[in-house]
C-alpha positions, 0 to 999 in steps of 0.5 A: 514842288518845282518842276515835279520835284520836292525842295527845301525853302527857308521858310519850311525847314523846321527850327532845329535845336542848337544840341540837336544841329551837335548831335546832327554834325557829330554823327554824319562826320568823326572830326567836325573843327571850327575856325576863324578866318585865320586858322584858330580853332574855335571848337572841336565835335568827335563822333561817340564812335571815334577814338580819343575824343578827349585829345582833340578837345585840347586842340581848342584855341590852338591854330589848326596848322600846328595839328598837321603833318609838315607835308599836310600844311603845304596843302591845307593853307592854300585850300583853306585860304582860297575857300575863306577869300572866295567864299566859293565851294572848293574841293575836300582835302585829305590832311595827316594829323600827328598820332599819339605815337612819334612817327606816326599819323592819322589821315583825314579828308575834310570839307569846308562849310560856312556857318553863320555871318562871322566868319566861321568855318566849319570843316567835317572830316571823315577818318581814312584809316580804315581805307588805309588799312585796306591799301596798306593790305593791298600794298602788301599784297602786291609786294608779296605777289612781286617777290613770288613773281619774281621767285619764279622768274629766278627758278625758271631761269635756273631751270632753263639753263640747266637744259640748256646746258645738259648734253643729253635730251630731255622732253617733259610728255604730259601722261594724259594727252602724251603730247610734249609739253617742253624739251631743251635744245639737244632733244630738239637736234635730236629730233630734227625739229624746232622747239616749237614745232615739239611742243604740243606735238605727240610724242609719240609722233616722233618714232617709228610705228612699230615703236610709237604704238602704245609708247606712252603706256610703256614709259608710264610703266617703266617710270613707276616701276623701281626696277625698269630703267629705260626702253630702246626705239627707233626715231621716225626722222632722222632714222636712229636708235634711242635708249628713254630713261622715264621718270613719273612724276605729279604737278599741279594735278598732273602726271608728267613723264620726264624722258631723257634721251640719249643715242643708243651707240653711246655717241653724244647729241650736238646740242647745235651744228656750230662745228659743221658751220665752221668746217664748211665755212673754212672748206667753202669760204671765199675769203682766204684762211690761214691758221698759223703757229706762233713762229709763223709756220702754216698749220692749215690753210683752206682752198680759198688760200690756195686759189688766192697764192695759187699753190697746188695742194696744201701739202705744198704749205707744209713747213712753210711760213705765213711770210713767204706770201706776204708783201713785205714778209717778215716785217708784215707777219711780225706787226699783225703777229705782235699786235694780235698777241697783245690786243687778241685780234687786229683788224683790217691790215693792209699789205700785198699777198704774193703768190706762188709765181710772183704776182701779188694783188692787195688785200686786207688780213683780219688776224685773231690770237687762239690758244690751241692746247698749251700753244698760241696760234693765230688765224688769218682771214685774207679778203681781196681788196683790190675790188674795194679799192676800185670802188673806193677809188671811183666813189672819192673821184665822184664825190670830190666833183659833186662837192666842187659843183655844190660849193660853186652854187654857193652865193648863186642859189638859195640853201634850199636849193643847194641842200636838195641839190645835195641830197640827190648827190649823196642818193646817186652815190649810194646807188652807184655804190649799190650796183657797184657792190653787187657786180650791177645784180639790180635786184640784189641792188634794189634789196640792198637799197630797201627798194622796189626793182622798179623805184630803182629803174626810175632813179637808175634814169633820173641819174642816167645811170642805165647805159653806164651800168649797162 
């Protein structure tokens, strides 16, 4: 006894026959090999239970490495070597042997033992097939769950954008809660809400009173009855008329109902509000749009044009020419035609818009290539760029100064100093830029910067900027 502990001393481990130690290290291993300390096989046990005993038997006076896989080696040797130099325990190592079969192996994961004083090392391995087997199944599962995975994801794609791409409304209602389960983007249009807020909303909710009493019953009945085809209601917001087409249907337990929706006046549903955009970005745009035939005739042009030429109506531009109000006339319409046509679009074309009592003013003119019909067109988004010249003009005079200034500190200051000198350089440029873009609105300034009101008014007085804005 130590410290309250039962322990083995020499003198009271019992003499243990040579046949017995056999049977011993047989029995708690499936491979025990003997080596010398260079790697030659002295003597080779198999466990009764494991397979093929009579192959390891040749294995005797063979060097251990020749029995292992190529990229075994290169892990056994240095194992092996540091155990046999530093006679210091090291850790067990899970070694290949090649099978009976080509291409084919065994795993094994071996200990190292000393028996005896002549060097001899024992290593007992234990056979890993049966845990390989295990992750091979494991490996196979996961591959199998991946391609289900992955299966899914192709279906539900496909699935998403069929409604997305179907001009008539469809909601999935559960028939058990008759709450949304899912919709496409035309339902939502139709309804006036996010897809979001449909979900996991009443269906019911949806339509007016007198209608959504008992709604769900009705399109259940209609859905499992072969001659009932659909059921017209009224929506709760926006007020309108709806025919519901119902189809029943069981998943995963459940009973679904699939409700197609559509106007009851034949009309479609916009699936999005693209063509209103545009109409009221056309009407209420600040910039100038001209919409152009290919010999330059106006087809259309917007009150921003109008305002921009000052021409009174548009009736005045019809049978007119893009080039009459250009600074150049048709030299400029046939370089932004031309380039339009080749590239589909230019951008950024400088030149003077001349209006209709001959003042002119500069401006840039983005120019895109359109088919409309069998026929090319062109549109013509004209900015006013003579606010952009002004600040462009009194920016480059602030930077060619502040540059003068900073290369004079050169050899008469550290670049320490000088790099911090220009980083309040470049920060007073952007806030007078800032200001300057935003007609000195400092909270639009201070938005546009990323600051706070009040971190703008300290760096608008560092700079003495307040009385120039002012």
């Amino acid at each position: 006894m130590s410290h309250s502990e039962m322990t083995w001393s020499s003198g009271l481990i019992p003499m243990i026959e040579p046949e017995i130690v056999t049977q011993i290290i047989s029995s708690i291993s499936d491979l025990a090999v003997v080596l010398n300390t260079g790697g030659q096989i002295l003597g080779v046990m198999t466990n009764p239970r494991f397979s093929s005993a009579d192959d390891f038997k040749r294995w005797e006076g063979d060097a251990f490495r020749d029995h292992l896989t190529i990229e075994s080696i290169a892990k056994f040797e240095p194992r092996f070597k540091a155990f046999v130099e530093t006679d210091d325990p090291v850790l067990p190592v899970e070694l290949n042997h090649p099978g009976a079969q080509p291409d084919t192996s065994f795993p094994m994961r071996y200990t190292f033992h000393q028996i005896g004083t002549d060097g001899a090392i024992l290593l007992l391995g234990q056979d890993l097939r049966p845990v390989w087997d295990i992750q091979q199944q494991l490996v196979a599962a996961q591959i199998a769950l991946e391609k289900d995975y992955e299966a899914q994801r192709h279906n539900d794609t496909l699935f998403r954008v069929l409604m997305a791409s179907t001009d008539e409304a469809a909601v999935f209602v559960a028939l058990s809660s008759g709450e949304v389960s899912d919709c496409n983007p035309t339902a939502s249009t139709l309804f006036g809400k996010h897809r979001n807020d449909l979900r996991g909303s009443s269906f019911a909710s949806a339509f007016d009173a007198k209608d959504g009493r008992d709604l769900i019953d009705r399109l259940a009945a209609i859905g499992a009855d072969a001659d009932a085809k659909s059921m017209t209601v009224s929506t709760r917001s926006p007020k309108r008329d709806v025919v519901i087409r119902p189809t029943l249907f069981r998943v995963a337990g459940e009973q679904m109902l699939l409700c197609r929706v559509s106007l009851a006046d034949g009309n479609h549903v916009q699936a999005d509000t693209l063509n209103s955009n545009l109409i009221g970005l056309f009407e209420n745009g600040i910039d100038g749009i001209v919409f152009a035939a290919k010999d330059g005739r106006i087809l259309s042009a917007n009150e921003a044009f109008l305002n921009q030429t000052d021409v009174t109506n548009t009736q005045e531009l019809k049978g007119r020419a893009v080039s009459d109000f250009l600074g150049r006339g048709s030299v400029d319409m046939n370089v932004i035609f031309e380039n339009a046509s080749r590239n589909g679009a230019m951008r950024l074309y400088l030149t003077k818009l001349v209006s209709e009592h001959g003042s002119e003013r500069s401006v840039e003119i983005s120019t895109s290539s359109l088919q409309a019909g069998n026929d090319a067109a062109f549109v013509l988004v004209i900015r006013d760029a003579n606010r952009v010249e002004s600040s462009k003009d009194a920016r480059s005079q602030a930077t060619d100064v502040d540059m003068v200034s900073l290369i004079e500190l050169i050899g008469s200051q550290s670049l320490k100093d000088i790099v911090a000198q220009t980083t309040d350089v470049v920060e007073k440029m952007c806030i007078e830029t800032a200001v300057e873009m935003t007609s000195n609105n400092r909270v639009a300034a201070a938005e546009m910067l990323g600051l706070s009101r009040q971190s703008l008014y300290v760096k608008l007085r560092k700079y003495d900027l307040l009385k120039k804005d002012s």
